[in-house]
MMTF fields as JSON, N, C-alpha, C and O atoms, coordinates in Angstrom:
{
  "mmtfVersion": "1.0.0",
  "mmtfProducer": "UNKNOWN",
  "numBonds": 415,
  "numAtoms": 416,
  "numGroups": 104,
  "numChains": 1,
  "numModels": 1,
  "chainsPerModel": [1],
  "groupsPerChain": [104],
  "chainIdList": ["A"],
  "bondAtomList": [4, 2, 8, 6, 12, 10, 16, 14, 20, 18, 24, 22, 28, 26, 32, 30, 36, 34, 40, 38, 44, 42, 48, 46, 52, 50, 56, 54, 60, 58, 64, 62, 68, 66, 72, 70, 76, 74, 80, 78, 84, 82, 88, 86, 92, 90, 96, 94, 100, 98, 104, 102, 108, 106, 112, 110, 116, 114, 120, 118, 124, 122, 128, 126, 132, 130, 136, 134, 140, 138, 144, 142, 148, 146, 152, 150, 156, 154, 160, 158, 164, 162, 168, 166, 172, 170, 176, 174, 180, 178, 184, 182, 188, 186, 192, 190, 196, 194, 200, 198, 204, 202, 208, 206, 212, 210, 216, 214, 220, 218, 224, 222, 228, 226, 232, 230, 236, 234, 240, 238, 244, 242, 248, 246, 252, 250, 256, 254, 260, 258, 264, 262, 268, 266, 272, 270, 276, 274, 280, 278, 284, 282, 288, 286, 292, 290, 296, 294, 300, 298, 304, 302, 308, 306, 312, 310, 316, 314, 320, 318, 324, 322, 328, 326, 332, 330, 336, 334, 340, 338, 344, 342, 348, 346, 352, 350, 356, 354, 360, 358, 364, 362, 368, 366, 372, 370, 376, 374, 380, 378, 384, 382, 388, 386, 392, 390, 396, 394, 400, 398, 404, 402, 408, 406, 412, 410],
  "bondOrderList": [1, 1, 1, 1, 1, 1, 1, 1, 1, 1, 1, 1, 1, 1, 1, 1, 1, 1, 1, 1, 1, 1, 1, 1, 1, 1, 1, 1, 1, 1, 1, 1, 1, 1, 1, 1, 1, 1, 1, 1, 1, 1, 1, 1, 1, 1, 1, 1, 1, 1, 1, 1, 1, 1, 1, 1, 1, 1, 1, 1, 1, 1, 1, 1, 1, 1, 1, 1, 1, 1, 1, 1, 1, 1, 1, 1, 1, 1, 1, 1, 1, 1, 1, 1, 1, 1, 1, 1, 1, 1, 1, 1, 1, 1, 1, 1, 1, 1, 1, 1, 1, 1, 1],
  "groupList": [{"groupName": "UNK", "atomNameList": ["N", "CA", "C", "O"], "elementList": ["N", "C", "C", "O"], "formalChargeList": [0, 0, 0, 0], "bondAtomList": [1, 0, 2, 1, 3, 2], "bondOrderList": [1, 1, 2], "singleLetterCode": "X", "chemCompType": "L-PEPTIDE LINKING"}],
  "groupTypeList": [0, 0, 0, 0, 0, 0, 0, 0, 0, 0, 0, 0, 0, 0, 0, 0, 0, 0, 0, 0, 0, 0, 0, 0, 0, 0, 0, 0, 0, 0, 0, 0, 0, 0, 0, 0, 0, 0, 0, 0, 0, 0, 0, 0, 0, 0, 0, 0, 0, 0, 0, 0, 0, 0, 0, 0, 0, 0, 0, 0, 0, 0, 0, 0, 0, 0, 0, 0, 0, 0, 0, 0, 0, 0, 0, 0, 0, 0, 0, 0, 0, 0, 0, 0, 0, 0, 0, 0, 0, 0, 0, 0, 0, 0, 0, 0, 0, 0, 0, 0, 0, 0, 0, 0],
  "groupIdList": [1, 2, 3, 4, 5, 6, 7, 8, 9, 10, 11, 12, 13, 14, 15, 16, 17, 18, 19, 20, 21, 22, 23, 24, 25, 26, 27, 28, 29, 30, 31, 32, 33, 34, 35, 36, 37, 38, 39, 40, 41, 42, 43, 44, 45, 46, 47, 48, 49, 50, 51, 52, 53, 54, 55, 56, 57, 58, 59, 60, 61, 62, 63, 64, 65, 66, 67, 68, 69, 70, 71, 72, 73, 74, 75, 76, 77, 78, 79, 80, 81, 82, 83, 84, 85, 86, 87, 88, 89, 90, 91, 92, 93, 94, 95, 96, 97, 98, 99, 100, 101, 102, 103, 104],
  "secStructList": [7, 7, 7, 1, 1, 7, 7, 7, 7, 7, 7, 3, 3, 3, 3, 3, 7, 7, 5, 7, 6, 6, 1, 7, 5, 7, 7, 1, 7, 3, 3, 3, 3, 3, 3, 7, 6, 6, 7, 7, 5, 7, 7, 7, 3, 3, 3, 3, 7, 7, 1, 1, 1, 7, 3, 3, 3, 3, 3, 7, 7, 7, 1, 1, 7, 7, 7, 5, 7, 7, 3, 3, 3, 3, 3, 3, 6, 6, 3, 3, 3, 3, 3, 3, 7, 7, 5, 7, 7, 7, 7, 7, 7, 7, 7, 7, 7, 7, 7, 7, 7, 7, 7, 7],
  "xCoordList": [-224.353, -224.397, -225.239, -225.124, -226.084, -226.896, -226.759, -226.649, -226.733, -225.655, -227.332, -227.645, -228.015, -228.846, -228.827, -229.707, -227.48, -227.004, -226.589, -225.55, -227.061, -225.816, -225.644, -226.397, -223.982, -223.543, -223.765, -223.19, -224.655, -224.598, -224.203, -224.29, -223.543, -222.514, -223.391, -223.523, -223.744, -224.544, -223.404, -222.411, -223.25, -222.208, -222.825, -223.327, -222.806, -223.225, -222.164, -221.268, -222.299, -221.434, -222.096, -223.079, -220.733, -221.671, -220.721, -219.51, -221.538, -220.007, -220.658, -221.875, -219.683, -220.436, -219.545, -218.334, -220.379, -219.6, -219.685, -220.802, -218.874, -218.641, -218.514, -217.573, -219.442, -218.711, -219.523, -220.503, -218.687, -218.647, -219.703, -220.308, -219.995, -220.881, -221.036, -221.978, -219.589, -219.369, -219.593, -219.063, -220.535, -220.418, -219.326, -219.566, -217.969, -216.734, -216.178, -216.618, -215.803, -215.042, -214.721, -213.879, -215.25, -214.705, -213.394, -213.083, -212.397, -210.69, -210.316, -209.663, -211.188, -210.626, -211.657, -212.8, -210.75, -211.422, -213.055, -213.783, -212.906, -214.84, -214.422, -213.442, -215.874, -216.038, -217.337, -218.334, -217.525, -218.502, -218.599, -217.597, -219.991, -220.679, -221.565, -222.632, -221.774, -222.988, -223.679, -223.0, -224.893, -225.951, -226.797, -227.667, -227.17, -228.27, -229.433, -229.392, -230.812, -231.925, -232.09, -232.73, -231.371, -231.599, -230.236, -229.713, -230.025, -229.165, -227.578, -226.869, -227.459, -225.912, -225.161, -225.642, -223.607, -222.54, -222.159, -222.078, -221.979, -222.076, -220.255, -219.355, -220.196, -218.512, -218.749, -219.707, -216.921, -216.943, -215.629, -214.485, -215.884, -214.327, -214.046, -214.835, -213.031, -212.761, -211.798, -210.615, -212.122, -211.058, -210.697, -209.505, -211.972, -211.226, -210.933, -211.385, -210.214, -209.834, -210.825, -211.128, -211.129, -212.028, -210.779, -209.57, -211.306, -210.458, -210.886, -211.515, -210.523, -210.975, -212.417, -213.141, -212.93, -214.489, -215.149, -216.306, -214.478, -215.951, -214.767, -213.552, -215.714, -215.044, -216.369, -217.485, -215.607, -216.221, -215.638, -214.41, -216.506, -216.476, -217.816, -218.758, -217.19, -218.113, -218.109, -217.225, -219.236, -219.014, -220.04, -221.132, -219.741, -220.744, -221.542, -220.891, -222.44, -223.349, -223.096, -222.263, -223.776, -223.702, -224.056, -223.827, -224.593, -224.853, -226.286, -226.801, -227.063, -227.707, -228.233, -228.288, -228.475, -228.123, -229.603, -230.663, -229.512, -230.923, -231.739, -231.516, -232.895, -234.009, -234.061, -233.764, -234.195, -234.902, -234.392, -233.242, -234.57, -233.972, -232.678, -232.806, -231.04, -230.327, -229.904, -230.715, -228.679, -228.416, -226.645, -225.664, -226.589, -225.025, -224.955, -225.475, -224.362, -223.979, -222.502, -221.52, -222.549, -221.231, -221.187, -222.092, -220.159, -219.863, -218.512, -217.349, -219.001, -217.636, -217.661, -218.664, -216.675, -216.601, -218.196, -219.019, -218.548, -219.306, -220.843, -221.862, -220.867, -222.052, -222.342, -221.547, -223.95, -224.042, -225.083, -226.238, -224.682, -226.014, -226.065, -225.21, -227.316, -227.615, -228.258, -228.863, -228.016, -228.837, -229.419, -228.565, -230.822, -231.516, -231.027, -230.592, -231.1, -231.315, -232.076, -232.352, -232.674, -233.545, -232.777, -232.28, -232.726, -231.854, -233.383, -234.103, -233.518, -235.027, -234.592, -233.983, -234.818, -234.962, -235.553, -236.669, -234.263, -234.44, -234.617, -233.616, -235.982, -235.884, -235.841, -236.652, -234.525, -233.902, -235.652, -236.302, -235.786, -237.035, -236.758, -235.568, -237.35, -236.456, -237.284, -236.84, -238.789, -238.699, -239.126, -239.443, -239.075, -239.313, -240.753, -241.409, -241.113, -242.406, -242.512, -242.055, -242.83, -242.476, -243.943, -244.763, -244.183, -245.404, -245.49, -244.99, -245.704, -245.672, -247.649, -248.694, -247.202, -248.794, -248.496, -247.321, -249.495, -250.149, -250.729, -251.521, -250.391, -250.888, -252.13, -251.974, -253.224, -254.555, -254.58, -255.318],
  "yCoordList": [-37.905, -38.789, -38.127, -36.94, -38.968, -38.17, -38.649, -39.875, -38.25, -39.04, -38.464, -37.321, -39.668, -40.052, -39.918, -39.962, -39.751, -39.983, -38.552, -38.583, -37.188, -35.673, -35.982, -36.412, -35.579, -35.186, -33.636, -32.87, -32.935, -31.777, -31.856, -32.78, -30.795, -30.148, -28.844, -27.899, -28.807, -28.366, -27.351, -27.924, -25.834, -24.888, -23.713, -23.062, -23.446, -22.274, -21.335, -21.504, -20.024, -19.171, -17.274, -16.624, -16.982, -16.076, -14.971, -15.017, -13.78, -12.975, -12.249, -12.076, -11.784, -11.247, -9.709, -9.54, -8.945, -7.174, -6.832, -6.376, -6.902, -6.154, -4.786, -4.159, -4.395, -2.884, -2.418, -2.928, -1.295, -1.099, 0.093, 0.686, 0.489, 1.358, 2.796, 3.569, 2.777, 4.674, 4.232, 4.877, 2.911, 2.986, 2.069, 1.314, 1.899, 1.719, 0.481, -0.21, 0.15, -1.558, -2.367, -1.847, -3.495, -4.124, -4.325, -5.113, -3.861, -4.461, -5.923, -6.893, -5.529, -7.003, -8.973, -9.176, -9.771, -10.987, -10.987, -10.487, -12.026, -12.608, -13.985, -14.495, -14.66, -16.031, -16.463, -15.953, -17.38, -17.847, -18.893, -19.596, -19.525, -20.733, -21.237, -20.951, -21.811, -22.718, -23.33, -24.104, -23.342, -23.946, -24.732, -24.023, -26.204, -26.724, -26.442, -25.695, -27.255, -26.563, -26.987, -26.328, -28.297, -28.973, -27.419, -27.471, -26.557, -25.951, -26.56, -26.355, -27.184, -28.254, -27.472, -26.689, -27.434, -26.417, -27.856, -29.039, -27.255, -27.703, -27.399, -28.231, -26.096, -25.848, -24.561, -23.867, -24.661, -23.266, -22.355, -22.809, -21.292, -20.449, -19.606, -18.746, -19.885, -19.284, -17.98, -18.232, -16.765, -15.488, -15.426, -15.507, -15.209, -14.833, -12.924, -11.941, -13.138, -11.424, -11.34, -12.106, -9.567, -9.832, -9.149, -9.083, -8.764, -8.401, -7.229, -7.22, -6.133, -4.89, -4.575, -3.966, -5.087, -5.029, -6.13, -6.26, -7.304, -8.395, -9.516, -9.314, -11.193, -12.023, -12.892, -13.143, -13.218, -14.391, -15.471, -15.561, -16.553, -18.065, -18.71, -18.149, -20.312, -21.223, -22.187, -22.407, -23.454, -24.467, -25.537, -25.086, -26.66, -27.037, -28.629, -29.652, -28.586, -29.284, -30.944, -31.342, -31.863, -33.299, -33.542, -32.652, -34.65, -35.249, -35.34, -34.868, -35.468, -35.763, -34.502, -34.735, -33.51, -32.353, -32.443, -32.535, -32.405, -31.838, -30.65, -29.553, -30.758, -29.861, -28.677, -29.145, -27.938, -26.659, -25.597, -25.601, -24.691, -23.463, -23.507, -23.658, -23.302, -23.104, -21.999, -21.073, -21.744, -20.778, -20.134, -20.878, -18.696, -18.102, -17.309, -16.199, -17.638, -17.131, -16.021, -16.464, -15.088, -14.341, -13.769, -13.02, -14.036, -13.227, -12.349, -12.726, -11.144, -10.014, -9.292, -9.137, -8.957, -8.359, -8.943, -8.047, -10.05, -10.893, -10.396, -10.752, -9.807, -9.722, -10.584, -10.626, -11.67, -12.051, -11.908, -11.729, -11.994, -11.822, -13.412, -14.29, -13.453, -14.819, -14.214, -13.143, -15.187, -14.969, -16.135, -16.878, -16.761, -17.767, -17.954, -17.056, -18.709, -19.284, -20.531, -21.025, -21.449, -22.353, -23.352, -22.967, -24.484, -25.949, -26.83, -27.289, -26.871, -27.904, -28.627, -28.005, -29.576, -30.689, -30.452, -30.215, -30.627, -30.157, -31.102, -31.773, -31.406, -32.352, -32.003, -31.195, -32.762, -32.314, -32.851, -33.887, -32.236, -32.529, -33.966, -34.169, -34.691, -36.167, -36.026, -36.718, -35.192, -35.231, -33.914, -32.803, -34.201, -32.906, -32.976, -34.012, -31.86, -31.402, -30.919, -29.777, -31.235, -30.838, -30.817, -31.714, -29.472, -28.801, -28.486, -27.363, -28.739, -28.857, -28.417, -29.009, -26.664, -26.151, -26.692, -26.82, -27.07, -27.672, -26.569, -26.084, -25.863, -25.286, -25.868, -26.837, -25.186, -26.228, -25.112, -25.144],
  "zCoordList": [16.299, 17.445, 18.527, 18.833, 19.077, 20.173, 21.538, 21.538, 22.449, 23.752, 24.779, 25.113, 24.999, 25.67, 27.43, 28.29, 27.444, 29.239, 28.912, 28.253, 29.152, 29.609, 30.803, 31.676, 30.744, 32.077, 32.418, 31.645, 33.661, 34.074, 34.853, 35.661, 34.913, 36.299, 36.835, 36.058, 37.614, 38.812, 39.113, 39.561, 38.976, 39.813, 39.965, 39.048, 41.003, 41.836, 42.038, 42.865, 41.036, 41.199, 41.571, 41.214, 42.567, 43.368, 43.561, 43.347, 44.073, 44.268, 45.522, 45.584, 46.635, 47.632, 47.553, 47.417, 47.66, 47.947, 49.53, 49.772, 50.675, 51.829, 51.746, 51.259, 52.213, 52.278, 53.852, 54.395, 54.26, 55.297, 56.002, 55.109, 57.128, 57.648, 56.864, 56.69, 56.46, 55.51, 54.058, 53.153, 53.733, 52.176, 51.892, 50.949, 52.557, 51.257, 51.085, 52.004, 50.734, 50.551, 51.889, 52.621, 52.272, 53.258, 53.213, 52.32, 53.913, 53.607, 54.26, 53.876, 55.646, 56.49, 56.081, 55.672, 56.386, 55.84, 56.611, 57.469, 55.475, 55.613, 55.451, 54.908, 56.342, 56.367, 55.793, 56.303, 54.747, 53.738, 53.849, 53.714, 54.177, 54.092, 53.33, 53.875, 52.406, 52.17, 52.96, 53.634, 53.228, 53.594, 53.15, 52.643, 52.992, 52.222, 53.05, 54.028, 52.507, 53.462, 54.937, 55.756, 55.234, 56.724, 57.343, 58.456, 56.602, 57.593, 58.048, 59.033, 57.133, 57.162, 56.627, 55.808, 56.948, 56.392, 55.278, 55.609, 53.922, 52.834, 52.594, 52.476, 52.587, 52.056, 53.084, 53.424, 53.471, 54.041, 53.717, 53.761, 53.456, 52.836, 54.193, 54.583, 54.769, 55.988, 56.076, 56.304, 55.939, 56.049, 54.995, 54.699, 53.863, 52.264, 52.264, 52.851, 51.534, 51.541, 49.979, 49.064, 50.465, 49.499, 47.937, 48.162, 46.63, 45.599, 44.975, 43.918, 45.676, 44.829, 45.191, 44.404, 46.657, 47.527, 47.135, 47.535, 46.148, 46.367, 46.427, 46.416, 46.517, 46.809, 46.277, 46.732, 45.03, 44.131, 44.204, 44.177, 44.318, 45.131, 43.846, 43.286, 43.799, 43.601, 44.026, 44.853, 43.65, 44.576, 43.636, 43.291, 43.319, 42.602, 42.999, 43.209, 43.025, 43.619, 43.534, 42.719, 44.33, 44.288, 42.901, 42.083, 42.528, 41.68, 42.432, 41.419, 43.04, 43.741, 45.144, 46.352, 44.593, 45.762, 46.542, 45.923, 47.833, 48.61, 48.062, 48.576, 46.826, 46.413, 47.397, 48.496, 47.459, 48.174, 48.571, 48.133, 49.143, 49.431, 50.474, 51.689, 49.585, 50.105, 50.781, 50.74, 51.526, 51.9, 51.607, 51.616, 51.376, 51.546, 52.518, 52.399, 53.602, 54.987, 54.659, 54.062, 54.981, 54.984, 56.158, 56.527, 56.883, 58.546, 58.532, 58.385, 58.72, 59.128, 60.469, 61.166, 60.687, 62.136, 62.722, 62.905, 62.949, 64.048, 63.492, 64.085, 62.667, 61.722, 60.638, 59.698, 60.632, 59.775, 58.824, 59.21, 57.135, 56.183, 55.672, 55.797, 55.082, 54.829, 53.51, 53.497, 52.18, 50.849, 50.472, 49.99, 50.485, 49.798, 48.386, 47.665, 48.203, 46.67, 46.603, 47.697, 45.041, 44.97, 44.003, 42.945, 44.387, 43.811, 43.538, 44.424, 42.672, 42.105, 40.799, 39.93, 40.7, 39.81, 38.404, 37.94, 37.924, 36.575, 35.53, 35.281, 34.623, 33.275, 32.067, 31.614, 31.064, 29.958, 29.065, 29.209, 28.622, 27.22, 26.675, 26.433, 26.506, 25.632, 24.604, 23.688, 24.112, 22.527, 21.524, 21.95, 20.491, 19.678, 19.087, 18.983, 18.752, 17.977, 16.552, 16.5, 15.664, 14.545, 14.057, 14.252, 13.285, 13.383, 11.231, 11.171, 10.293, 8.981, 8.678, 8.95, 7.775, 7.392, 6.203, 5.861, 5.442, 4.227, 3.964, 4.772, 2.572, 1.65, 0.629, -0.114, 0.73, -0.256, -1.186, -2.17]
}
């Protein structure tokens, strides 16, 4: 059976590491945002503790997501980092090639 319609699920999975001025594990919470490219808060995780120095989060996209360079905002003690990433439009192949050498 060949199913003409796929459903993709679009998920963005990420992990952020805090660590602190001496090198070592952030202990206290962090606040995490998504960003699409107009700069819109998309999802926001507010005061995650992190697990053993990181704090892995996902979030998975519209059906329909705004193309272009998103953003992951992480703010601790009133410091913030921001990480790009790229959401572009993706097309499934719809046919095959089949390539047969003839021996003479």
């Amino acid at each position: 059976m060949v199913d003409n319609n796929p459903n993709f699920v679009d998920i963005v999975n990420f992990r952020a590491v805090p660590i602190s001025t001496e090198l070592r594990a952030f202990d206290d919470a962090v606040d995490v945002y998504m960003l699409d490219p107009h700069r819109h808060i998309m999802r926001r995780w507010l005061s995650r503790q992190s697990n053993f120095g990181s704090v892995s989060l996902s979030y998975q996209l519209s059906d329909q997501p705004v193309f272009g360079e998103w953003f992951i905002q992480i703010i601790a003690q009133n410091q913030v980092e921001e990480t790009p990433f790229l959401v572009e439009e993706y097309y499934q192949t719809r046919f095959e090639v089949f390539t047969f050498i003839i021996n003479i």
